[in-house]
N, C-alpha and C positions, 0 to 999 in steps of 0.2 A: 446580748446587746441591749442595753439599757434604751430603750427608744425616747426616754423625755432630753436624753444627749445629742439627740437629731433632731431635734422638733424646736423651733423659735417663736414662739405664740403672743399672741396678744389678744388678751383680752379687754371687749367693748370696742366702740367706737368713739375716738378720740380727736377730733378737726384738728385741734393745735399740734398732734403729734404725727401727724399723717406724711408729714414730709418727711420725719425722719423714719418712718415705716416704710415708705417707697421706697428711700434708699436699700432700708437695707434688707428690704423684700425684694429688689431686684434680682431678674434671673437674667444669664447670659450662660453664652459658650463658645468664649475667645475671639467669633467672628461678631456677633451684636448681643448688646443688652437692652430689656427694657424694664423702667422702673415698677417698683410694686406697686401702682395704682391700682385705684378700682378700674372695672371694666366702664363703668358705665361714668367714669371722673372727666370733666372735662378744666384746663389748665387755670387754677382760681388763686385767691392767697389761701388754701385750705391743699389743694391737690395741685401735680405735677406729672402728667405722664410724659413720658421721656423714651424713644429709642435711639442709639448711637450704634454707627456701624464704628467698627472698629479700625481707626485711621482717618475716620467719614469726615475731613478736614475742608472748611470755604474762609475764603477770605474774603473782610468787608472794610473799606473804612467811616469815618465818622467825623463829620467838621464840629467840635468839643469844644466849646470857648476861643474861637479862630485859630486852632490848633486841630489839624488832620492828622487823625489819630486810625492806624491799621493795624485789625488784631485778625488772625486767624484760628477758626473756634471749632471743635468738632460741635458738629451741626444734629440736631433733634430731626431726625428723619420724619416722615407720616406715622401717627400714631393708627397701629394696629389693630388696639386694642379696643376700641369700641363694640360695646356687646350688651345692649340692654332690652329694659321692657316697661309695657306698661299694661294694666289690667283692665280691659273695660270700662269706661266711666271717668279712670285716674290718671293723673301726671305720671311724665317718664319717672323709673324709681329715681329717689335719693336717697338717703340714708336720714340727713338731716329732715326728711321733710313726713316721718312715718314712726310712728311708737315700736321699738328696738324691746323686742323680746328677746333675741340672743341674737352676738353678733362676737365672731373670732377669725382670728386670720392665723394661718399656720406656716412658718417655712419649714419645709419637709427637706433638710439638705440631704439626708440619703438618698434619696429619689429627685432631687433638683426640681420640689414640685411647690406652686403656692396653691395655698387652699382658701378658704372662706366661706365659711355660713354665716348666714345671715335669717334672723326668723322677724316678721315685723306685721304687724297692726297695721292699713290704712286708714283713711275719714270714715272709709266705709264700717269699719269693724271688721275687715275682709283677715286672715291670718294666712300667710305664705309661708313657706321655708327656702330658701336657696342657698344652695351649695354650686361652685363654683371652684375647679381646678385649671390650671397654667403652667406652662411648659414653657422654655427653648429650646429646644432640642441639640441633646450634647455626641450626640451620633451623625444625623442630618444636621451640618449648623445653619442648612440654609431654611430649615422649618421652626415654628413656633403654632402654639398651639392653646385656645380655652374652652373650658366646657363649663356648661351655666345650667344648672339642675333647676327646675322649679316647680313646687308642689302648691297646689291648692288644700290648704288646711279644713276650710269651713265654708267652703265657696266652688259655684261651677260660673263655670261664664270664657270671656273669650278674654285670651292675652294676644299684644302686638308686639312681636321679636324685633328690635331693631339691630343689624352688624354693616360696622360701616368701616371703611378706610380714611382719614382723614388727612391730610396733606395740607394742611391751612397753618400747619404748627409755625412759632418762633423761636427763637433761644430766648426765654424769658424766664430759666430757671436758676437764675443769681442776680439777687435783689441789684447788686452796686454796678452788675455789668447793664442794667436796662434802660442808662441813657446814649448807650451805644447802638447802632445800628443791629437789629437782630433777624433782618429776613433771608432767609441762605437760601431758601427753595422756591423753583418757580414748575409748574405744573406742566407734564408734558404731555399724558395721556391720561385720562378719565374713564374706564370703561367697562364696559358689563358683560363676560364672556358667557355668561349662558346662565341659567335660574339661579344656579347657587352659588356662581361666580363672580369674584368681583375684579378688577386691576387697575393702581393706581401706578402709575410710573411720573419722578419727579427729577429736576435736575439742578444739581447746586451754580449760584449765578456764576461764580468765579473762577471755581478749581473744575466745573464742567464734568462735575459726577454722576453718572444716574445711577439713581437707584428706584428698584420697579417691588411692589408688595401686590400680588397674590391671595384672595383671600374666597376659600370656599366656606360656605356655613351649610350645612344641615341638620333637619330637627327631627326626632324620634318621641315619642309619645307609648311608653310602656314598653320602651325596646323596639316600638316596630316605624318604618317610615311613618312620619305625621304627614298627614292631609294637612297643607296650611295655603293658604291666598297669599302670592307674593305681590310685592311691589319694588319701585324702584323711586329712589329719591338720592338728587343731585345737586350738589351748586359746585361751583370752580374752586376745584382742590380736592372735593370729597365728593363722595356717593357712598350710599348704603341701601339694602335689603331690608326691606321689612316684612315680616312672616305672621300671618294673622291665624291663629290657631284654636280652636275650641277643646275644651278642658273640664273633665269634670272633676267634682271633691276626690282628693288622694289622689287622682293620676298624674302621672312624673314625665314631664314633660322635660328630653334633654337636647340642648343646641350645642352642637361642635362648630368650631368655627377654628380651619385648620387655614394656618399665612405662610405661605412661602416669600421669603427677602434675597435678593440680588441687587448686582451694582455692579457697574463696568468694571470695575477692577478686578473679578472676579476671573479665574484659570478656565481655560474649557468650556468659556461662554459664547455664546455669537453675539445674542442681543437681552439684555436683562429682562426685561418685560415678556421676553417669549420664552424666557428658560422659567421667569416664578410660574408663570401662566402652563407651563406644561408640569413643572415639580407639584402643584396641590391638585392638579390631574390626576396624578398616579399615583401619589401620595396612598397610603393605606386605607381604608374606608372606612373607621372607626376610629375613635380619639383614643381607645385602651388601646390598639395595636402600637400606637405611639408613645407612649406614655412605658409600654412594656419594653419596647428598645429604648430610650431613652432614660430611664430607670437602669438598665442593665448598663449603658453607658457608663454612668456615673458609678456605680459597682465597681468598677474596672478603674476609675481613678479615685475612689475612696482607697481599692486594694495596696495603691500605689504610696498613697500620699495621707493617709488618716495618723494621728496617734492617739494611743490607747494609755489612758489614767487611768488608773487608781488609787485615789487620796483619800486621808483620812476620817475628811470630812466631807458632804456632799456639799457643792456649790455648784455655782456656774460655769466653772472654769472649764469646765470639758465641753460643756456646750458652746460658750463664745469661741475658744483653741476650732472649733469646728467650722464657726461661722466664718472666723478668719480663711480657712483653707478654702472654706467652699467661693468665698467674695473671689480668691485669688485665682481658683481654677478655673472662676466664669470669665474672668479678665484676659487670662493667658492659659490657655487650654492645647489641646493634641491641633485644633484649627488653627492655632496661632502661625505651624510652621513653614504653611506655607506662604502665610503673609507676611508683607512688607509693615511691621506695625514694632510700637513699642509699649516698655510698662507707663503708661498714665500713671500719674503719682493719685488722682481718685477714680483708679477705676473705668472703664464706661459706662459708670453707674450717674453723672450727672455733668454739667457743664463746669463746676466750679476749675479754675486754671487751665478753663478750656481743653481742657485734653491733651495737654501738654506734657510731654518726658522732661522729666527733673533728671535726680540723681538716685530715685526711691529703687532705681533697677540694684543699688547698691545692696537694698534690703528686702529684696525679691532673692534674686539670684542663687543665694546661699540654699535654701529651701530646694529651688529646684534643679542644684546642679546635682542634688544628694537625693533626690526625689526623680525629676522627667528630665532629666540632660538634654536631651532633644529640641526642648524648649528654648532654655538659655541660647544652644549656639543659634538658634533662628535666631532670637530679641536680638542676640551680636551683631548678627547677620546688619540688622537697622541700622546699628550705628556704623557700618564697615561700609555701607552702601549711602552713605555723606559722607567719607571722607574726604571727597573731593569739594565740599561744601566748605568742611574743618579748614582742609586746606589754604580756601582762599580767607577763612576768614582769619585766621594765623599772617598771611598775607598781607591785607588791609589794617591792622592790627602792629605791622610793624615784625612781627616774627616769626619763625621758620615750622616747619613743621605743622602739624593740624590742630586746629583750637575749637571742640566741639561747643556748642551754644549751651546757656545753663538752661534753656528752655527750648527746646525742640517739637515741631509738626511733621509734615507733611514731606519737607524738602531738605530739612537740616542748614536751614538758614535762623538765625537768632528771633526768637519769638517773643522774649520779655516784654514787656510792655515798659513804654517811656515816661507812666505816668500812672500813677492808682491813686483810686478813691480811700479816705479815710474814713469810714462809716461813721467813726465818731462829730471829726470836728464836719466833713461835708466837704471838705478840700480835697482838691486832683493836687497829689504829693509827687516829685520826680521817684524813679523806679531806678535803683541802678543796680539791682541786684547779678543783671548781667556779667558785672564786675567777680561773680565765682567761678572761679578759674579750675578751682577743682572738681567742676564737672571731669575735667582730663584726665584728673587722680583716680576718679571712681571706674571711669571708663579702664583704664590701665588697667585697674584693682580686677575686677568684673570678669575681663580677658585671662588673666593671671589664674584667677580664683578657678574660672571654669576648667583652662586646661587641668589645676592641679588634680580636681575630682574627675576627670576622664581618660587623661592622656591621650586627647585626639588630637594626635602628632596631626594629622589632613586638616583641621581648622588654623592649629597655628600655621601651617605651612602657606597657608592659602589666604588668611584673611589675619588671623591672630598678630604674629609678627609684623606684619604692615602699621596694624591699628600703634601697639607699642615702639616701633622706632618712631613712628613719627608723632607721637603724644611725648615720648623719651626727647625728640627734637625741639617740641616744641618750650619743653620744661627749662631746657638747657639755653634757649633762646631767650628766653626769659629771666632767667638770672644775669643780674649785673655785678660786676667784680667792683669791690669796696676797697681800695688799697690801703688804706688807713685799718681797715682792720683785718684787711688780708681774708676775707672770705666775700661770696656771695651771698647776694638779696635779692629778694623776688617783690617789690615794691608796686602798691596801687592796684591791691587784690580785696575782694570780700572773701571774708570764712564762714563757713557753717552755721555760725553764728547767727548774723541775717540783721542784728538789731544794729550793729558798727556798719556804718557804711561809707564811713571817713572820722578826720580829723575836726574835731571842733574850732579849734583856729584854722583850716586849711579848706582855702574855697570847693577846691577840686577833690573829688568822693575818689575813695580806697584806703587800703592800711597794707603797711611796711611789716613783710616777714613774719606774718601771720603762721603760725608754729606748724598747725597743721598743713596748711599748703608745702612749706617749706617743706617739712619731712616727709610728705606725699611724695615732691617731685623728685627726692632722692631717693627714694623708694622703688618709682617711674624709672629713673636712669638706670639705678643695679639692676631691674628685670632686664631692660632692654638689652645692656651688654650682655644678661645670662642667655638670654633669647638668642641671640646671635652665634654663642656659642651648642646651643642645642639644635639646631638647625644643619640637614646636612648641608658639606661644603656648595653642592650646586645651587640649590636653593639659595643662601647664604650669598652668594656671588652673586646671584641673579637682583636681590632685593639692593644689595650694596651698589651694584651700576642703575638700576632703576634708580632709587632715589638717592642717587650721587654721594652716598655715604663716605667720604675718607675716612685715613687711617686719623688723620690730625682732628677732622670734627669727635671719631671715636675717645678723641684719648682727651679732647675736652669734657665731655660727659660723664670720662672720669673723675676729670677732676672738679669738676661741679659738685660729684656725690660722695665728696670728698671732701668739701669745703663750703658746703652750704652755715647759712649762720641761721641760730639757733639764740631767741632774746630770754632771757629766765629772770625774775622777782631777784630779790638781792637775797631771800632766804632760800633761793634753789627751785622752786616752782617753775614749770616753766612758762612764761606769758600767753595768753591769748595774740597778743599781737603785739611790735615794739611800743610803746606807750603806752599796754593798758594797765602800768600798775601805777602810772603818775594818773592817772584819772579817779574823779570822787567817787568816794563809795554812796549807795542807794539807800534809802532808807526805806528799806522793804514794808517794816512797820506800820509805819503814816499810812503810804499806795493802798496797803490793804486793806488799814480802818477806813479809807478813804472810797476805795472802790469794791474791795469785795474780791472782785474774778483779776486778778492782775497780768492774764496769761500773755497778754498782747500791750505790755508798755510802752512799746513802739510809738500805736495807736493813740495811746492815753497821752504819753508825753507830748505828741504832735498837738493833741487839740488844745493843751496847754501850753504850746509855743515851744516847747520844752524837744531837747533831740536825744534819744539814749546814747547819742558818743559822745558825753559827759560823765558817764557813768560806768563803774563797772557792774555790767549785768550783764546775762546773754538769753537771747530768746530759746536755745536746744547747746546742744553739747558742739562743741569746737576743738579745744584742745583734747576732750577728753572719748573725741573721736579715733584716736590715733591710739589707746587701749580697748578701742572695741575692735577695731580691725586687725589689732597684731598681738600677739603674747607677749608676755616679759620677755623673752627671751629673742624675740625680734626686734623689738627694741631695743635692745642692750645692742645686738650685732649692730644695725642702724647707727647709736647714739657714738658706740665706738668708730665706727668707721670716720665719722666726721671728728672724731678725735675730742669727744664729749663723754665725761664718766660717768657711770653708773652705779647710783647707787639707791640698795634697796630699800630704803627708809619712805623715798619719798614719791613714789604713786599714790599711796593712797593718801600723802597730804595734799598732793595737785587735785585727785579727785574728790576731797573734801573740797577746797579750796573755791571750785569753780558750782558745785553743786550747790554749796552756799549761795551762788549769785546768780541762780538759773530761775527763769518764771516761766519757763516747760509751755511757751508759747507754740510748739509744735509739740503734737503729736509722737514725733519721731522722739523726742527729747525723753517721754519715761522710758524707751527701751533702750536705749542708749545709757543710762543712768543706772539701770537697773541688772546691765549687763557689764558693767566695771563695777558693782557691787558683789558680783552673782560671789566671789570667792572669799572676800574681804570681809561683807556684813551680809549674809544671807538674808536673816528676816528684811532687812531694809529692803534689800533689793525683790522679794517675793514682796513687799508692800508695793512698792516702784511696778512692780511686772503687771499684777492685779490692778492696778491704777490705769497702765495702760493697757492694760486687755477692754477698759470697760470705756475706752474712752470715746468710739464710734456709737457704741449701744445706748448708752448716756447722754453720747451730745456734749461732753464739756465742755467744747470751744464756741458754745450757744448760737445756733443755729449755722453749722460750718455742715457739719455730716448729713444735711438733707440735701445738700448741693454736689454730694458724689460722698464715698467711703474714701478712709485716709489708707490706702492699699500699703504703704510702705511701714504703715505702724501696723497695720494689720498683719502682714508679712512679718514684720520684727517679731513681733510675739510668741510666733507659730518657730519663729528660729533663735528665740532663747528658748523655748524648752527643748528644740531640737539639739541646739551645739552648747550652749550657754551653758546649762542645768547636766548635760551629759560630758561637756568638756571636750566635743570634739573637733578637733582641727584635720586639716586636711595640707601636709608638709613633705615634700621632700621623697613623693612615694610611698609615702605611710601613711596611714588613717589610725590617727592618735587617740583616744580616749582617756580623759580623766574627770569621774562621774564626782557628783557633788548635789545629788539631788533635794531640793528644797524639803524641812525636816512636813513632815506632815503628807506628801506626796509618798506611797508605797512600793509604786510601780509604774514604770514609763514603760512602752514597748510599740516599733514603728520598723519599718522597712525602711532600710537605705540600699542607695546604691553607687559605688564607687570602684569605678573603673570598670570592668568589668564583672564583677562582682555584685550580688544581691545577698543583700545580708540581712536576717531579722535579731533587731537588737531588743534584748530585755535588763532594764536595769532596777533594783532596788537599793534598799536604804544598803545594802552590803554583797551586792552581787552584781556581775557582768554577764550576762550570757549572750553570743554570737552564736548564729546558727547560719551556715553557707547554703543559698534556698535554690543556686545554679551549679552546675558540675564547668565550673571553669576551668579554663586550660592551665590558670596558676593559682597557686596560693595566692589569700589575701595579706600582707600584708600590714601588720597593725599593732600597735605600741597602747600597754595600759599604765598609763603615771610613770611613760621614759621607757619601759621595761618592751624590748622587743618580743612579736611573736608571731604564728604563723597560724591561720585558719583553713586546712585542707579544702577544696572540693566537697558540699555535702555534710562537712563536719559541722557537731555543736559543741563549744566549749564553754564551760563556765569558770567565773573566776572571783576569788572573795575580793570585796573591796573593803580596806579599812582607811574609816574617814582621820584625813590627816589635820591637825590642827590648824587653825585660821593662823596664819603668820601676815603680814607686811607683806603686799609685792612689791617688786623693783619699784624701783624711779630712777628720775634723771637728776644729776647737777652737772653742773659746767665746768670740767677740771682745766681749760685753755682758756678760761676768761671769752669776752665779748668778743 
């Protein structure tokens, strides 16, 4: 094991770059995360310490320019983390405030540990060394844990230990969100359970949360208990410990300081504050005892979920592919199953979109339905437990079936905001994003996707099926019959897109049969009807009189996915959306000499009066959505069934076409791009991939990534070289492979698991090998480039791969006209 492929380092200390180091120093473990600050950081334009319980959801409103404006925000719990000192004579440390002999931060992802030394000069001439480790604990999620080394270099005298709970936090970690109301927490207990104890219990004003933090510290001096003077210092919100210690040159003076976190929501609880208050009671006695299970932990999900390069050249790549896994396992972990939570599209790594489910579960999921299964059907689990939410808001809404929010919290009521700040011009803009409708598609997708790599007939039975007729209903509700052209339309939608969000002449925001919506919700309908048919008869009967399914509602659903329209460029293309090929083209040119970064023309165009639904441009992939999620050959059944032909010339001029007029204003947009390249133009798309692998690490959306990690390109990454680059799909009972590994990569090799089945796969530039690592009760199953075959129980088989030439995929044209 190569150890510099686990190790995330920074060297010096750098102020300006400290937020994007918190981020993505952050440790968690499914239940909370807390940001990689320092210990002794307190909330500045330089530092940001941050803990999120995951789900830890308040709602507030804000009178905003005589406009009452209600966001609900996962909320910055009490900072734990306070742990510092100071030396006889001198101020508490700072960093900035002391001549920096050596200073490095380490993220340890094998071991889910942060480290830090720091060696530093006082006024005095005085020379220290501290080293300093951190933990969340991925075994206990309810533990967290630091320990703060401190040596006297050239100096005896006395140091004062400060470890405190603080409770005074705000949401003040999103510059645009801080003319909104940010105090979520109001203080409920303050208190000092015995010398080395501390207890802060807090409660959100609105959603009527508590959560209670526990914090024992003890200090050791050459291994053995320190002799230290305590004290006790309080105001409303916080208290802390202080430990007065004498120290002579070279002795090692080490402070543990182990937190137990709870919150009513918690299983098996009585009272939060009395469950942290007895867990760092009995907790372990020493910070290694912790540190050795919780290391072992992460063992157990690296075993599960690592992959192993070998490329030709050394780079980064193996180590960011790492960091990504590792952001994703602290986000959604083995603790995730039994909570009520979903995937945040940044993580609980910061406040940016408040903690809010998108559609990023799209680009999670894949990952781990082939990886922790387990996981996925919990995250389902979220969305199955609103649909009574979906429901009504399908209702209100004017149509049948459940309509889940494009922005979901706490309850699965719509969370978008009415209104967002333009950082550029300084303008509150209307927000109609809500208007994506294909949250519903993704959700369908999701359900679909998971059963295929499990076959857990008990979730469709019970929850799966539910979710898809009535997402299927809802789809079908939505289409209006056009008799002039004898098809349906799904009219007054946003796409993927995000930069369209109406007509230029047309007061009222949406667009007309936007391509991907439109082939989603026929997508929607043929699962639903096949759903129904894989379902036993009882089941089947039972859902059909629950939600008043007829034979006549069924046999319109047919015919919806049968006659949905479909708008195309007059050269076969198929459009973004009905009008967007009468609209001007951009002059990408100018924007650039002009601005430089052009990721967010949104943004730019608004401060210049200007609206991108003038224009063809797209902020991420839309159309070309709907070849990342299906193969050519799913779209050909698809395109035929609506009685549309197919032909193979014209994919990859669609995905020329639109990549031309993409400014990859999300994140999500290089993996997307780069995954409709992966067969067509390799090197481009290993440019496109590497682009976005680097895009959290870098920051390119200038200062977006210290406000949380972009989880769903980080996920995307991790699952182009998982299915993308190996070519597997997952269809019809079969687990398909057709490798195509980018030239220069030597060797991939990772654990999947599908169905029941664990499988460790090894592929190179000319080889497949499967090795079956369970004695299951059946062969696996599995297809290399079409070619059926069978993986006994135990067996390894190897198989030559010869790379087949780059041809033209499918595409679509219109053989029935408009």
């Amino acid at each position: 094991m190569n150890p510099e492929h686990w190790l995330f380092t920074y060297e010096g200390f750098e102020p300006a770059k400290e937020g994007l180091r918190e981020a993505l120093c952050t440790l968690g473990n499914g239940y909370f995360a807390t940001r990689g600050a320092a210990p002794e950081a307190e909330a500045d334009e330089t530092h940001y310490p941050g803990t999120y319980l995951a789900g830890g959801y308040n709602r507030l409103r804000t009178d905003l320019a005589g406009r009452v404006v209600e966001n609900e925000d996962l909320v910055n719990m009490p900072n734990w983390l306070p742990l510092t000192f100071r030396i006889e004579g001198g101020d508490w440390f700072n960093a900035r405030a002391v001549t920096l002999l050596e200073y490095r931060q380490v993220l340890d992802m094998a071991r889910g540990l942060l480290l830090r030394t720091v060696r530093f000069e006082d006024r005095k001439g005085r020379r220290t060394r501290v080293e300093q480790r951190r933990f969340v604990h991925m075994r206990d999620k309810h533990l967290a844990g630091q320990e703060l080394v401190l040596v006297p270099e050239n100096w005896s005298g006395r140091v004062l230990v400060r470890s405190a709970l603080d409770g005074r936090v705000v949401n003040g970690g999103v510059p645009r969100y801080r003319q909104l109301n940010c105090k979520h927490l109001r203080t409920l207990v303050t208190e000092e359970v015995d010398a080395e104890t501390l207890l802060l219990e807090v409660e959100t004003v609105q959603s009527r949360l508590e959560v209670a933090e526990a914090a024992r510290t003890r200090l050791y001096v050459d291994g053995q208990p320190a002799e230290a003077r305590r004290g006790l210092a309080t105001e409303d919100g916080y208290l802390a410990h202080d430990f007065t210690v004498e120290l002579r040159e070279g002795q090692r003076l080490a402070v543990e300081k182990v937190v137990a976190l709870y919150s009513s929501r918690d299983h098996a609880v009585s009272e939060a504050a009395q469950e942290a208050r007895h867990a760092v009671g009995v907790a372990p006695a020493r910070f290694d005892e912790l540190v050795d299970t919780h290391a072992r932990a992460w063992s157990h999900l690296w075993r599960r979920s690592d992959l192993d390069l070998e490329l030709a050249e050394a780079d980064h790549i193996h180590r960011t592919l790492r960091l990504h896994i590792f952001h994703l396992l602290q986000t959604v972990s083995p603790h995730s199953i039994d909570q009520d939570v979903g995937v945040p599209a940044r993580g609980w790594h910061g406040e940016a979109y408040r903690g809010h489910i998108f559609w990023d579960e799209l680009f999670v999921f894949p990952f781990l339905n082939l990886r922790l299964p387990a996981l996925t059907r919990a995250l389902l689990r979220y969305r199955h437990r609103r649909l009574r939410r979906a429901r009504e808001a399908a209702r209100e809404a004017g149509f049948r079936g459940a309509m889940y929010p494009w922005q979901s919290g706490s309850d699965g009521r719509e969370e978008s905001q009415r209104v967002h700040l333009n950082p550029r011009s300084g303008r509150w803009v209307p927000d109609v994003t809500s208007l994506q409708r294909h949250i519903n598609a993704a959700i369908a997708y999701n359900v679909w996707q998971y059963y295929e790599a499990t076959a857990d007939t008990e979730f469709l039975y019970f929850y799966g099926a539910e979710m898809l007729l009535e997402l299927a209903r809802f789809w079908a509700s939505m289409a209006r019959w056009n008799p002039s052209l004898r098809r349906y339309e799904i009219l007054g939608v946003m796409g993927p897109d995000e930069y369209h969000t109406g007509y230029p002449d047309r007061p009222e925001p949406g667009l007309d049969n936007n391509s991907y919506t439109n082939l989603m919700a026929v997508w929607v309908l043929c699962k639903a009807l096949e759903v129904l048919k894989l379902l036993p008869g009882e089941r089947r009967g039972e859902l059909l009189e629950t939600l008043e399914l007829t034979q006549t509602e069924l046999a319109h659903w047919d015919d919806v996915s049968r006659k949905m329209r479909l708008v195309f460029h007059a050269d076969g293309v198929l459009s973004q959306f009905e009008g967007y090929e009468q609209l001007q083209e951009f002059d990408w040119e100018v924007y650039r000499k002009r601005y430089g970064d052009i990721q967010r023309l949104d943004r730019i165009l608004e401060a210049e009066g200007d609206t991108p639904n003038r224009y063809k441009l797209s902020k991420q992939a839309d159309v070309l959505m709907l070849f990342y999620l299906f193969s050519a050959e799913e779209l050909r059944d698809l395109l035929e069934r609506l009685g549309y032909a197919f032909d193979p010339t014209m994919i990859p001029r669609t995905v020329e076409y639109y990549l031309q007029r993409t400014s990859h204003g999300s994140t999500l947009s290089g993996v997307v791009h780069s995954w409709v390249l992966a067969r067509s133009d390799r090197p481009r798309s290993w440019k496109l991939f590497t682009e976005a692998l680097k895009s959290d690490i870098s920051d390119v959306q200038g200062g977006t990534t210290p406000e949380g990690i972009h989880l769903g390109a980080m996920s995307g990454t991790v699952d182009l070289m998982q299915r993308a680059y190996t070519g597997i799909e997952v269809r019809g009972g079969v687990l398909h492979f057709n490798p195509n590994l980018p030239e220069g990569m030597k060797r991939l090799k990772f654990l999947l698991r599908y169905r029941k089945n664990m499988v460790e796969v090894e592929i190179t530039q000319d080889t497949l090998v499967l090795n079956s690592r369970w004695p299951a009760a059946a062969p696996l199953e599995f297809a290399l480039r079409g070619e059926r075959h069978q993986l006994q129980p135990c067996e390894t088989r190897k198989f030559p791969i010869e790379r087949p030439p780059i041809t033209a995929e499918a595409s679509i044209t219109d053989s029935s006209g408009p």
